[in-house]
Structure formats: structure tokens, C-alpha cells
TORGU-466811 format. One record per residue (C-alpha): residue number from 1; residue in one letter; chain; x, y, z. Coordinates in steps of 0.25 Angstrom, whole numbers, plus 5000, padded with zeros to 4 digits. Example, Ala and Ser with C-alpha at 12.3 -4.5 7.8 and 13.67 -1.06 7.14 Angstrom:
! TORGU-466811
{1; A; A; {5049; 4982; 5031}}
{2; S; A; {5055; 4996; 5029}}
! end
This chain:
! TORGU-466811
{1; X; A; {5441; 5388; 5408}}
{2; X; A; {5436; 5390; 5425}}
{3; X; A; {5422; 5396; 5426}}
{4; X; A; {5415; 5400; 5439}}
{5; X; A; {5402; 5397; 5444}}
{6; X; A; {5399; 5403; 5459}}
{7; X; A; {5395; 5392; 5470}}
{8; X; A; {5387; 5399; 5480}}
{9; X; A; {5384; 5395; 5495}}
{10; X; A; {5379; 5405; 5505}}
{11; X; A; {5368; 5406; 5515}}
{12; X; A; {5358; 5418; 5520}}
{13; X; A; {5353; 5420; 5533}}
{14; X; A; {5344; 5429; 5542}}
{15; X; A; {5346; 5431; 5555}}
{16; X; A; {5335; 5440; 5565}}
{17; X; A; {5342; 5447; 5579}}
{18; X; A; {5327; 5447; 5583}}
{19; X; A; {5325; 5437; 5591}}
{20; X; A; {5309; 5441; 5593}}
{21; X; A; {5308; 5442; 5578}}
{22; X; A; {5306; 5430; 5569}}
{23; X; A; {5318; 5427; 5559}}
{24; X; A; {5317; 5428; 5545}}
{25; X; A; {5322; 5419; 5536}}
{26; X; A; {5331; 5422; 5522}}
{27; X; A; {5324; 5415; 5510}}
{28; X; A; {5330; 5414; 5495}}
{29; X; A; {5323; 5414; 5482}}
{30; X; A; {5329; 5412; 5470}}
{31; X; A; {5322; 5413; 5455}}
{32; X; A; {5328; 5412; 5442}}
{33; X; A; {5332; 5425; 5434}}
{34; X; A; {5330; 5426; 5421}}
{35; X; A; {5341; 5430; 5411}}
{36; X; A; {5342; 5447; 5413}}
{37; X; A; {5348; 5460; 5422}}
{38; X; A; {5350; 5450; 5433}}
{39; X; A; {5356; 5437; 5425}}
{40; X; A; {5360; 5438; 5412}}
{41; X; A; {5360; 5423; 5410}}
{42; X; A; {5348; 5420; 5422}}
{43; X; A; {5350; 5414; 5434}}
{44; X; A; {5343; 5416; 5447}}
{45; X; A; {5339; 5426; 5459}}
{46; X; A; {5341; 5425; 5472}}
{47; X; A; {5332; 5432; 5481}}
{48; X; A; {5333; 5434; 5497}}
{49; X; A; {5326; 5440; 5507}}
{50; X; A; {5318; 5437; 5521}}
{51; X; A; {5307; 5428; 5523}}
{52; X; A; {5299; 5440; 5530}}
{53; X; A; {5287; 5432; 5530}}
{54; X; A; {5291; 5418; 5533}}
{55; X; A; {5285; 5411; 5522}}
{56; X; A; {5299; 5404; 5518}}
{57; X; A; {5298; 5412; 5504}}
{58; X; A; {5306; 5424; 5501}}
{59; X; A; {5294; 5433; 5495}}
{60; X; A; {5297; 5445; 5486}}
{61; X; A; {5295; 5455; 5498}}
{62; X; A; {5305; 5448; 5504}}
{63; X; A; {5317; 5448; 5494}}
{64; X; A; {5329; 5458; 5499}}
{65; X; A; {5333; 5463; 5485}}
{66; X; A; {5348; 5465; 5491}}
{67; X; A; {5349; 5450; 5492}}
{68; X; A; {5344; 5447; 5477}}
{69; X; A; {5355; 5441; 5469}}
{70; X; A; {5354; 5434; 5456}}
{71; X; A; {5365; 5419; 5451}}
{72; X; A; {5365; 5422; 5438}}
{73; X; A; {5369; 5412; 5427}}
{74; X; A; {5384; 5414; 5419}}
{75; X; A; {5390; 5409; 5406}}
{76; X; A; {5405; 5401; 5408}}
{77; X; A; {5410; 5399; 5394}}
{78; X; A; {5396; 5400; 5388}}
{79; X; A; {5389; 5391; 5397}}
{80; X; A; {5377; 5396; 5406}}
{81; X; A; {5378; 5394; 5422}}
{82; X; A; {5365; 5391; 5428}}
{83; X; A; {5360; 5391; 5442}}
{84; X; A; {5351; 5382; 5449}}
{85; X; A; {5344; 5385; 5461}}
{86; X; A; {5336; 5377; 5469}}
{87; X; A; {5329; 5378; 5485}}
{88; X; A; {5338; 5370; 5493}}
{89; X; A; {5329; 5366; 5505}}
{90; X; A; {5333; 5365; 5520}}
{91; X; A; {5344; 5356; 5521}}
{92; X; A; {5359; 5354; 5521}}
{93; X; A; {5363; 5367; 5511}}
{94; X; A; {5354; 5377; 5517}}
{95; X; A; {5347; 5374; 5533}}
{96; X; A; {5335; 5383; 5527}}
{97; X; A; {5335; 5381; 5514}}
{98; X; A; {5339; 5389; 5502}}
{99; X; A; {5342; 5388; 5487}}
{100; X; A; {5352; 5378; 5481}}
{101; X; A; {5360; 5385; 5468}}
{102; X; A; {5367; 5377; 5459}}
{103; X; A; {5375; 5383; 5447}}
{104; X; A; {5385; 5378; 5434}}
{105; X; A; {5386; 5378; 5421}}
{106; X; A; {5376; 5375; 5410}}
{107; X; A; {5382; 5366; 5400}}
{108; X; A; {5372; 5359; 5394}}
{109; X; A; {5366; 5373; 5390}}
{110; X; A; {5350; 5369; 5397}}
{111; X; A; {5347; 5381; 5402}}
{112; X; A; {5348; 5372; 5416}}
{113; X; A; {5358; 5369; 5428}}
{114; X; A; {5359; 5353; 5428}}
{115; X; A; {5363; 5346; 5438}}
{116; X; A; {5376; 5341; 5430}}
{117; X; A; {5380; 5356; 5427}}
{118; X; A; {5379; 5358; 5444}}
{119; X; A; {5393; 5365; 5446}}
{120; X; A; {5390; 5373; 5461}}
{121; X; A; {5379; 5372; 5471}}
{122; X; A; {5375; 5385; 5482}}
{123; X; A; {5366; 5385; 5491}}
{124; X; A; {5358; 5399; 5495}}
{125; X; A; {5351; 5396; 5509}}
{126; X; A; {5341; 5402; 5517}}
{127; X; A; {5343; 5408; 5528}}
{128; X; A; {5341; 5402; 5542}}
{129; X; A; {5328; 5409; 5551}}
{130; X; A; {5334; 5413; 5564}}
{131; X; A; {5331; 5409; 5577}}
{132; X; A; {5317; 5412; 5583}}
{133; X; A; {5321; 5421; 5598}}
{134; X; A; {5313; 5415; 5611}}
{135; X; A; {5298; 5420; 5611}}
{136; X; A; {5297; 5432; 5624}}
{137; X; A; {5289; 5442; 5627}}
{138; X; A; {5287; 5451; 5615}}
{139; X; A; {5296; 5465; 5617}}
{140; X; A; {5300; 5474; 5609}}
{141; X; A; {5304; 5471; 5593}}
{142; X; A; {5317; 5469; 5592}}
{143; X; A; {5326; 5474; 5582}}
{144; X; A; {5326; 5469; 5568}}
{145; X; A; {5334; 5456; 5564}}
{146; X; A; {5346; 5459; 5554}}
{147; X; A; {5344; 5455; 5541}}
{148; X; A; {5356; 5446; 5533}}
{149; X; A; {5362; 5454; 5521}}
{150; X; A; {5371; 5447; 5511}}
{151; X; A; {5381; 5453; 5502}}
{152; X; A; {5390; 5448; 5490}}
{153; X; A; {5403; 5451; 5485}}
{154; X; A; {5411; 5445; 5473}}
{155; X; A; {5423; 5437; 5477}}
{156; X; A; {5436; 5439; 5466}}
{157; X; A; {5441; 5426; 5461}}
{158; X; A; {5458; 5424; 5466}}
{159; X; A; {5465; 5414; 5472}}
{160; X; A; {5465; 5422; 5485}}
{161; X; A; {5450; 5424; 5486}}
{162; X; A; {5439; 5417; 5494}}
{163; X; A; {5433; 5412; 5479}}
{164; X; A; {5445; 5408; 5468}}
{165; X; A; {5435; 5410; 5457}}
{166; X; A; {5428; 5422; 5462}}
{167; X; A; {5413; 5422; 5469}}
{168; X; A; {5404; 5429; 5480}}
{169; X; A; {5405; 5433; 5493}}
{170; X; A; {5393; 5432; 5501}}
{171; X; A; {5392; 5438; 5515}}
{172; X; A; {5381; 5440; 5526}}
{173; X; A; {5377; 5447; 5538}}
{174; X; A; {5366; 5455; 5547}}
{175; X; A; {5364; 5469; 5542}}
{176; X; A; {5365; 5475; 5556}}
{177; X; A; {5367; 5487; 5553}}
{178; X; A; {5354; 5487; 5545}}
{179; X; A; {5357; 5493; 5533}}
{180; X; A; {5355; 5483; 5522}}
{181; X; A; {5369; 5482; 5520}}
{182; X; A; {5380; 5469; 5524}}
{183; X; A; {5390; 5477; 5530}}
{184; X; A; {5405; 5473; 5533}}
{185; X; A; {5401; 5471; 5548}}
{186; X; A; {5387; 5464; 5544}}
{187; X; A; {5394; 5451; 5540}}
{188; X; A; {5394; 5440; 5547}}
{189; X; A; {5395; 5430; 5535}}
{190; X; A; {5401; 5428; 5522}}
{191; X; A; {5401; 5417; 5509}}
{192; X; A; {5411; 5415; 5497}}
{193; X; A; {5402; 5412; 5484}}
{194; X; A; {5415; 5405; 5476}}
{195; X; A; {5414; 5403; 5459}}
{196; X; A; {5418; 5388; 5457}}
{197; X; A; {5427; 5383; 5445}}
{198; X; A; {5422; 5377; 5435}}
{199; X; A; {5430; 5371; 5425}}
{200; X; A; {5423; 5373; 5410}}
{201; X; A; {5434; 5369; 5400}}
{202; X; A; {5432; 5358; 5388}}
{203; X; A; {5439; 5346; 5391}}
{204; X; A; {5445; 5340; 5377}}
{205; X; A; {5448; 5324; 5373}}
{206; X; A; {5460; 5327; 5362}}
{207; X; A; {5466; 5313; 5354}}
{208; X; A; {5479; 5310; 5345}}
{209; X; A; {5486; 5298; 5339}}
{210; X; A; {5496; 5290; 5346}}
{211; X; A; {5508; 5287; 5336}}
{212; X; A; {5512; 5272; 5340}}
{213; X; A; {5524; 5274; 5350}}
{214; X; A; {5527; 5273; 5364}}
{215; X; A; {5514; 5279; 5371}}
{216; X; A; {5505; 5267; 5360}}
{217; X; A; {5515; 5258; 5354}}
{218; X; A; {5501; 5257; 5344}}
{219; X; A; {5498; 5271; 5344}}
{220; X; A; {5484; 5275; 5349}}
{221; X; A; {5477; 5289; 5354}}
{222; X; A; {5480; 5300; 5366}}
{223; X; A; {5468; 5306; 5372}}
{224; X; A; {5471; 5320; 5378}}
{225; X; A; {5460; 5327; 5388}}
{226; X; A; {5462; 5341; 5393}}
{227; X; A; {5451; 5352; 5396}}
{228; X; A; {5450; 5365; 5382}}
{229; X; A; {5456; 5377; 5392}}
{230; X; A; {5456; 5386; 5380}}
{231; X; A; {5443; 5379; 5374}}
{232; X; A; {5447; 5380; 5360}}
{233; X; A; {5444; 5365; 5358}}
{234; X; A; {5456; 5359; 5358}}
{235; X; A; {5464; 5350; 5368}}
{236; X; A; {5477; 5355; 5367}}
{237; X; A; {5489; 5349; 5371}}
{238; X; A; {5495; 5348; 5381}}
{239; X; A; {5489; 5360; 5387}}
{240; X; A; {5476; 5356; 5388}}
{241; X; A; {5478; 5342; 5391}}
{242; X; A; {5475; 5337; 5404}}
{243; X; A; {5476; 5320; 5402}}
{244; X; A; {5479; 5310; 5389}}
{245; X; A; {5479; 5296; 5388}}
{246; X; A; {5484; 5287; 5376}}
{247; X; A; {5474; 5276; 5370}}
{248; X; A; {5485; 5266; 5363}}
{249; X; A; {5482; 5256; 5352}}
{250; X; A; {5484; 5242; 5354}}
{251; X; A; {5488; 5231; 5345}}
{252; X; A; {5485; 5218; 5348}}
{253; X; A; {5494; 5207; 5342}}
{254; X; A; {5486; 5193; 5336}}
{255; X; A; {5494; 5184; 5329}}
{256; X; A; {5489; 5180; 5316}}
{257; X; A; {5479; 5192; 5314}}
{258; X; A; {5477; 5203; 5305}}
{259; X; A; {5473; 5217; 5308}}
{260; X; A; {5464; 5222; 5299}}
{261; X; A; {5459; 5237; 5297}}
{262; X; A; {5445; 5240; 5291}}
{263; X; A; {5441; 5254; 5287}}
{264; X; A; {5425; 5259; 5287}}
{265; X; A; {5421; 5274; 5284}}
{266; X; A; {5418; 5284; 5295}}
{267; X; A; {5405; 5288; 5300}}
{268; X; A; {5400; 5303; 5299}}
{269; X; A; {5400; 5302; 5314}}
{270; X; A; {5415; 5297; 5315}}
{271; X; A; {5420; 5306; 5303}}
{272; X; A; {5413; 5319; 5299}}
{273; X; A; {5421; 5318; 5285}}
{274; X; A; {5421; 5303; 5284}}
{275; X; A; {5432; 5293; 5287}}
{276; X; A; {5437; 5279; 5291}}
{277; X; A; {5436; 5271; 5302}}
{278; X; A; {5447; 5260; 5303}}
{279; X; A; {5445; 5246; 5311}}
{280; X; A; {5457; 5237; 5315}}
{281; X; A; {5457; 5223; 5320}}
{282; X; A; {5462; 5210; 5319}}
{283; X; A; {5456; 5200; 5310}}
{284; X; A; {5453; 5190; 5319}}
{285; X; A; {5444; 5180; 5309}}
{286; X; A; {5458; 5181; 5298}}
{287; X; A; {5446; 5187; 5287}}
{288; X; A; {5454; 5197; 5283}}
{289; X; A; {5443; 5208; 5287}}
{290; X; A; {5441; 5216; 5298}}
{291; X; A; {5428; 5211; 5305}}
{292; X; A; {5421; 5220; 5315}}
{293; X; A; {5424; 5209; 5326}}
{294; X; A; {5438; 5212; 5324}}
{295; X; A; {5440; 5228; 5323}}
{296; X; A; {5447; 5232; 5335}}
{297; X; A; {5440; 5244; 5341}}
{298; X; A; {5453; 5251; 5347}}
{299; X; A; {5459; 5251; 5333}}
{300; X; A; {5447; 5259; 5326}}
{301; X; A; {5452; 5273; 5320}}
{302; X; A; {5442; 5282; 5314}}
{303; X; A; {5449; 5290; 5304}}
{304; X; A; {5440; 5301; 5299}}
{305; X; A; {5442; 5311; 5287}}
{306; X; A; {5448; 5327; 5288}}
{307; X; A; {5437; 5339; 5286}}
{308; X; A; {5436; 5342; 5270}}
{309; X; A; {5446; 5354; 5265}}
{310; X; A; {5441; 5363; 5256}}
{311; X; A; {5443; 5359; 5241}}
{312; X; A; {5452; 5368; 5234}}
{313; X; A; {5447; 5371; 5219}}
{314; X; A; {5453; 5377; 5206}}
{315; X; A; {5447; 5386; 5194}}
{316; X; A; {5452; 5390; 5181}}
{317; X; A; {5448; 5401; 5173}}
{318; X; A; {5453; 5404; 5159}}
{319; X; A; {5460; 5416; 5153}}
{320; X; A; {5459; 5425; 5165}}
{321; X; A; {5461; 5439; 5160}}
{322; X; A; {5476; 5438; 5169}}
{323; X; A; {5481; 5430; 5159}}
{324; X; A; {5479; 5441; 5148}}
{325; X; A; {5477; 5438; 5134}}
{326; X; A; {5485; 5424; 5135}}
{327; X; A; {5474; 5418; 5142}}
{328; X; A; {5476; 5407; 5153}}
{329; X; A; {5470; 5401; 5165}}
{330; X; A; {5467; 5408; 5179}}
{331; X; A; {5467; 5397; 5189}}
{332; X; A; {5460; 5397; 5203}}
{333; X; A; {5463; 5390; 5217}}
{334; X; A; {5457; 5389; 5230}}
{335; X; A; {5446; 5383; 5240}}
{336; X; A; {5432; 5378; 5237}}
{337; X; A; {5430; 5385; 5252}}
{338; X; A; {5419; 5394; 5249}}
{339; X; A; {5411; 5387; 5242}}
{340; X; A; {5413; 5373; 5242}}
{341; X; A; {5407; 5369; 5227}}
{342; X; A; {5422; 5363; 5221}}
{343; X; A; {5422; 5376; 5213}}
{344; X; A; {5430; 5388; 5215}}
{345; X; A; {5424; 5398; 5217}}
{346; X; A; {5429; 5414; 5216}}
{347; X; A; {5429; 5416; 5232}}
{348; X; A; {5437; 5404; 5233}}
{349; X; A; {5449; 5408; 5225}}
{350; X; A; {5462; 5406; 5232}}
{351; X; A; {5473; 5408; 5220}}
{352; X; A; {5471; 5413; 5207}}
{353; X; A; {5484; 5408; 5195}}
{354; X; A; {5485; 5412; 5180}}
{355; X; A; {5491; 5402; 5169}}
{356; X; A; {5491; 5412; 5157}}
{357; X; A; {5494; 5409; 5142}}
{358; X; A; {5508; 5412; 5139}}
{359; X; A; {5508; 5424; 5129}}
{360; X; A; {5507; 5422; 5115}}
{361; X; A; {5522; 5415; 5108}}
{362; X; A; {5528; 5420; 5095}}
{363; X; A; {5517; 5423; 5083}}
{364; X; A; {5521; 5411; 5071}}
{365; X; A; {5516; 5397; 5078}}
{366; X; A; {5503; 5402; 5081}}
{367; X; A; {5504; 5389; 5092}}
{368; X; A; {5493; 5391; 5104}}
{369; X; A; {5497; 5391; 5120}}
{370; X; A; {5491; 5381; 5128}}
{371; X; A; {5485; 5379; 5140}}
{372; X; A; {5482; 5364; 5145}}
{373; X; A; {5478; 5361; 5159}}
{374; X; A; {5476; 5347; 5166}}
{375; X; A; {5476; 5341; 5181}}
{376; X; A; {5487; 5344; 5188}}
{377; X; A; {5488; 5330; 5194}}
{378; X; A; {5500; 5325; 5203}}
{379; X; A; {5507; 5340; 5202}}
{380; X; A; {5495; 5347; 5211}}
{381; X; A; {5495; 5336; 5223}}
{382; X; A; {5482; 5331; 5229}}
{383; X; A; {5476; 5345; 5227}}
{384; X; A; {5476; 5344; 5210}}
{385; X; A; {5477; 5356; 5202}}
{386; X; A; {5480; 5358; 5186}}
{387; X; A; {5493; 5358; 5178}}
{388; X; A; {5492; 5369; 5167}}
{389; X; A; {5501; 5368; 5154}}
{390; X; A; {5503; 5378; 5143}}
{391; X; A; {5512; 5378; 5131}}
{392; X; A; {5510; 5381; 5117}}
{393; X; A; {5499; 5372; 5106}}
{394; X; A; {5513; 5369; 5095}}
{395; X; A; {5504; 5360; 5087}}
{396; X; A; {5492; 5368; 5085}}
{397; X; A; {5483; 5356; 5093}}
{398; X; A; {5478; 5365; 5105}}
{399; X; A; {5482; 5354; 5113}}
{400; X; A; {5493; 5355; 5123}}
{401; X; A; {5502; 5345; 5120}}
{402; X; A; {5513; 5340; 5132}}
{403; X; A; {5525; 5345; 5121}}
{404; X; A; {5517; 5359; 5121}}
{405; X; A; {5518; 5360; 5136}}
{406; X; A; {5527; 5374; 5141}}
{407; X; A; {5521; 5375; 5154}}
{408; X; A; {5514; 5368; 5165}}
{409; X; A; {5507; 5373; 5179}}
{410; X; A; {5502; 5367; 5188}}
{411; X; A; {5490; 5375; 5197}}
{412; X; A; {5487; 5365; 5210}}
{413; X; A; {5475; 5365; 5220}}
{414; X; A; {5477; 5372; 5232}}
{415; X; A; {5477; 5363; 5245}}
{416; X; A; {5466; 5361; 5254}}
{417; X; A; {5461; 5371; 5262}}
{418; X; A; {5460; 5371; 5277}}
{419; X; A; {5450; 5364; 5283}}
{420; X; A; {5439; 5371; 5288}}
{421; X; A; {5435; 5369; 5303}}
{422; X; A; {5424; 5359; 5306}}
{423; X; A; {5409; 5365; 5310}}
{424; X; A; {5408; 5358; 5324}}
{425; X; A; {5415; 5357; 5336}}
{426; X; A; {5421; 5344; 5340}}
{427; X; A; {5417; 5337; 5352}}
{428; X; A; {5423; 5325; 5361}}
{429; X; A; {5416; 5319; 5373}}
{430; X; A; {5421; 5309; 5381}}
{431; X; A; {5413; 5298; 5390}}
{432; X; A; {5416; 5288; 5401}}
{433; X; A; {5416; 5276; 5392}}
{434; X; A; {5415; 5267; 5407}}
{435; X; A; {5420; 5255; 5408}}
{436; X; A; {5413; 5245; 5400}}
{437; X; A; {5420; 5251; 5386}}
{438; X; A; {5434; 5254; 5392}}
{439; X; A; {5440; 5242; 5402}}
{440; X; A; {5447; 5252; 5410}}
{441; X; A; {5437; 5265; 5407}}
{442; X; A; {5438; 5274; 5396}}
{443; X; A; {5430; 5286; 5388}}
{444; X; A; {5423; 5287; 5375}}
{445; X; A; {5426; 5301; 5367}}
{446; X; A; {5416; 5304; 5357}}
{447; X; A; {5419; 5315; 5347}}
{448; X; A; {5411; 5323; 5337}}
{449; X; A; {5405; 5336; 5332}}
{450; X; A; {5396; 5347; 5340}}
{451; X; A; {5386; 5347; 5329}}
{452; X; A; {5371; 5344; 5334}}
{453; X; A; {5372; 5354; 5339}}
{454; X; A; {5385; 5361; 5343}}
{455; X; A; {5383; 5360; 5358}}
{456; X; A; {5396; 5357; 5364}}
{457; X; A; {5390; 5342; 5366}}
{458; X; A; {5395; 5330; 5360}}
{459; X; A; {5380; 5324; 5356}}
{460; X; A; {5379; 5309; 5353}}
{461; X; A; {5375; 5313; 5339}}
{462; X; A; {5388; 5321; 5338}}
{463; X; A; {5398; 5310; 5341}}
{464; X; A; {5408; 5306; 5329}}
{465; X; A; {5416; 5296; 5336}}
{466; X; A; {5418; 5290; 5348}}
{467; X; A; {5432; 5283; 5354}}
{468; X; A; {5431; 5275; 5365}}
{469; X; A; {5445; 5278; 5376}}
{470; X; A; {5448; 5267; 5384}}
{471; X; A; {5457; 5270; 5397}}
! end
């Protein structure tokens, strides 16, 4: 995503054809404006008039309301411009002085333009006082000096234009004709005001295994970078990606040695939902444990757990009035999603099943029909479920024995459901790790959750793990 932020550079002067007259010199005063009709965000106003009275300050009497303009602050992708304006004394910039304004983006959200956040400097310069005629005999008055009138006009962005991403045109010139108005004929000087691109889009870190082959005979990790140009989060590939490198891992050979793994649980701050980490080494004291001393570092894998899925749960309820005089059992699925209590709960029915009595047999045994339920065991899977039996009680002991058995259902869980997304954003910074951690330079890139508070800003507080990435 491209944003513009205007760069400004142009100068006033006032020029007197009078000799016998004193010249008067152009000042500029600028004061912040509040947040209104003029600037809906604030920004600042720009006044300019003739020093009438040579006190080298522009009074109110001596503001010319046509030349009053206001830099207002704008919003690029939700973040605030802000202007800095400063005098700029006699100097290099500006022979008589003048005012310094400095614009960009607000990122860190302070309400102020640090100098970090600098993106384009304009200087707005005084006028220069003209030159005093050789003193004679007093004559006549002469006529008037002209005074300097500006105007602006909005310049089209295009590839064929003075400006490629649009901006101001500012021209100059005597108002000879005296009628407060810069006509065609009046100028004798003209400035482009140019918007300046500013590149604002996310730039992403993305990682994935390397199965041992060619590229690491041993296996290892590709890191790919790129920049989020349709800021969905998301590095993907290969659009977005501008350069990757593989991090391979090494085995190093030593006769007579063991490799040993050791396994400790996660930290909360490594994994949110608990896991393992795994160390690697040799055992280089032949103990047959794996000693601090001896873990290798570039073979340590944190391996954390998946989000929780939502339980599915099930409910029976006897003789449901679908199952007519026979009686039976209504059985009910679903998700403990709505209210998580390991119960279900009538707004978390999914499916609804009837196992009815059969009807009544032949009058002249008088034998009951039975119904037995049990776990349903291997038959459901990992998700479980109940096995359901029916069949008629031939010897009178209201037990269902296995030779009783005419029938046998089976009503299994349903699966998980989807996992439901996480409540903070996931952030990754990267950092020159310089070179007393990496022999040849490398980064570290931390990674972790937005949540104190959701700032866009990876805190220290907020950092789950950190990898160190050797070049």
C-alpha cells in the first residue's frame, strides 16, 4: 500500500518600484489549529502579510486574509500525520529567515512528530527587504510599490505530470495591474509542491520444515520474508515473497558417543496450551543422561500443544412420546459450544435418534422385551459412544442375557468441532542479533501474542519464544 504526504519548498518575496520609499518586508506566522471547520484532525495556520511597521513581527493588522492557508493533519491506513513547525533563523535554508515544517506519520500513536517518524522537511521563507534607492532631494511621491500575490493550484497525479503522485502548484508575481488578483501576465515565478511515496505495508517473517534431502541432507528450517500487500496477515507464497534462506541442521559425527534426547514441559510463555521441549546432545561423560553441559542448542525443538476443540457430548432420555406406547430411548448429539459445563444442554442439540421398543409378540409367553445399554468401546473410535441391545427376557430374569440378544446399535460421538480462532493477534519481530551471537551476523525473531494491550507492538512481557537465526 503507497500513501502520500506533501513535501513543500517555496519561498515569498516583496519587492518596492519605489525607490524613495522604504521596502517592506514579508513575514510568516504560524499557530497551531485546533481540531474544527478548518482541520478536522488539527494541524496548523499559516499567516502572511507585510511588516507595515518594521518591528520584524507580522501583527494581526497586518495579516492579508487572501494569503491565510491551513496544513492540516490526515489519516494513511488509520494512522494520524502530524506537522512540525519550527522558526528556521537566517541561514542556509532561508537568507531571512522563515519557518521549517517537517511532516510524517504518527506511528507510535503520541499525539507528537518525533524525530524518528520525520518522513519530509519544507522550508517557508521570509521575504527579502529590497534595496534602499540613493537618498536626493525630496520630489514628488512616487507611485506605489507592487505588492507579491501568490496563488495555488492542485496538481493531478500521472506519469506524464510535473508531480507522479499529485501535489500543489505554487506561482508568484507583481499585482501590476493592482487589482488583488495574480493574473496570467503577472507571474514571473512558479513552484511544484510534490506528494512523496511512502511505503506503509507490513512486512511478514513466515517459517516451515525442511524434510531432510538435497537442500539439508539433515533437514532443518526455511525462513521466507516479503511485505502483507493485501494486509490480511499472511505471508503468502510465492506472491508476497521477496527473499528466503534455509537454516540446515548438522550432525556432527563422534565415535564412541551416544546422543541422548531429554524432554522438560513448555512454559506458558513458549506454549499457551502447554507442551514439550526437546534437548539433544551427546553424552560426553558416557553417564547415560543428558547433562546441561552437553545439550546442543541448535538441536532444541519446542513442540507446543494445538488450541482445545470443543467436547461433543451425548443425552438420553427415556420413553419419548415418538416411541408410542412401546416406549424406548431418545438419544441426543452435539457440542458443549454454548455452554461449556460437559452437559448438553437443549440450545446445543445437533441430532436427535429414537431406539423404540419393538411392538408387543404373540400373547401366551408373557416374556418381557429388553433394552441393555453398555459403552460402546472400540466400535465408536477415540470419540466413544454406547452400544444399545434389545431382545426378548425368555427366562423371566429381567436380565438381558447374550443368548437373548436380537439386536445391537451402536450410537457413536460425533467428532470434534472446528477450532474456534484464538483472541489475539499474533506478532513477530525481528532484531539485529550483531555479531557477538552469530560469527558471520544473524537476527533474533521473537514471537508472541498482542495482549497487554493489543497495540500492534510486540512488548517484552509479550514474547513467547524467541529463535536465534544465524547467517
Amino acid at each position: 500500500m503507497h500513501k502520500h504526504i506533501p513535501f513543500l519548498f517555496f519561498c515569498l518575496f516583496c519587492i518596492s518600484c519605489n525607490p524613495s520609499t522604504p521596502p517592506l518586508s514579508s513575514l510568516i506566522r504560524n499557530t497551531p489549529e485546533p481540531q474544527g471547520t478548518h482541520c478536522e484532525l488539527g494541524g496548523e495556520k499559516i499567516e502572511i502579510g507585510f511588516d507595515k511597521n518594521s518591528n520584524l513581527e507580522l501583527d494581526d493588522e497586518e495579516i492579508d486574509p487572501e494569503k491565510t492557508f491551513y496544513l492540516c493533519n490526515k489519516t494513511v491506513e488509520g494512522i494520524i500525520s502530524r506537522l512540525l513547525i519550527s522558526k528556521e533563523p537566517p541561514g542556509t535554508q532561508c537568507e531571512q529567515g522563515g519557518i521549517k515544517i517537517q511532516s510524517g506519520l504518527d506511528y507510535n500513536a503520541n499525539g507528537d512528530l518525533d524525530e524518528s517518524e520525520i518522513e519530509s522537511t519544507a522550508f517557508l521563507c521570509d521575504g527579502e527587504d529590497g534595496i534602499n534607492g540613493i537618498d536626493g532631494i525630496d520630489g514628488t511621491d512616487g507611485t506605489d510599490g507592487f505588492n507579491f500575490l501568490i496563488r495555488f493550484r492542485e496538481i493531478e497525479a500521472g506519469l506524464e505530470s510535473q508531480c507522479v503522485f499529485g501535489g500543489v502548484e505554487v506561482r508568484g508575481g507583481l499585482d501590476r495591474n493592482r487589482n488583488n488578483e495574480l493574473e496570467e501576465t503577472e507571474i514571473t515565478t512558479e513552484q511544484h509542491v510534490c506528494s512523496v511515496e511512502v511505503e506503509t505495508d507490513r512486512a511478514l517473517l513466515r517459517h516451515e520444515a525442511i524434510i531432510p534431502a538435497g537442500a539439508c541432507v539433515h533437514g532443518g528450517v526455511r525462513f521466507l520474508w516479503g511485505w502483507d500487500e493485501n494486509n490480511n496477515g499472511t505471508l503468502e507464497i510465492p506472491e508476497e515473497v521477496q527473499t528466503e534462506f534455509n537454516i540446515c541442521n548438522e550432525v556432527t559425527p563422534a565415535p564412541g558417543l551416544s546422543s541422548l534426547i531429554r524432554t522438560n514441559p513448555a512454559t506458558a510463555q513458549q506454549c499457551t496450551y502447554g507442551g514439550f521441549i526437546f534437548y539433544a546432545g551427546l553424552d560426553t561423560n558416557g553417564n547415560g543422561i543428558l547433562g546441561n553441559g552437553e545439550i546442543n542448542a541448535n538441536l532444541t525443538q519446542v513442540v507446543c500443544n494445538g488450541i482445545p476443540g470443543i467436547n461433543s457430548a451425548v443425552n438420553i432420555e427415556q420413553d419419548p412420546a415418538e416411541c408410542g406406547s412401546a416406549g424406548g430411548v431418545e438419544i441426543q448429539t452435539g457440542l458443549d459450544d454454548v455452554v461449556i459445563n460437559g452437559q448438553l444442554d437443549f440450545n446445543e442439540i445437533d441430532l436427535v435418534s429414537y431406539v423404540c421398543n419393538g411392538s408387543d409378540g404373540l400373547d401366551g409367553n408373557g416374556h418381557s422385551a429388553l433394552i441393555e445399554q453398555y459403552d460402546a468401546g472400540e466400535a465408536c473410535g477415540v470419540y466413544g459412544g454406547i452400544r444399545v441391545e434389545t431382545g426378548i427376557d425368555d427366562n423371566d430374569n429381567f436380565i438381558l442375557d447374550s443368548p437373548e440378544v436380537d439386536t445391537v446399535s451402536f450410537v457413536c460421538n460425533g467428532v470434534d468441532g472446528i477450532d474456534g480462532e484464538p483472541g489475539y493477534n499474533s506478532l513477530i519481530n525481528v532484531e539485529d542479533a550483531g555479531s557477538g551471537e552469530c560469527e558471520f551476523g544473524g537476527v533474533w525473531v521473537d514471537v508472541g501474542l498482542d495482549n497487554n494491550p493489543e497495540d500492534g507492538i510486540l512488548q517484552n512481557s509479550e514474547i513467547d519464544q524467541s529463535t536465534l537465526v544465524c547467517f
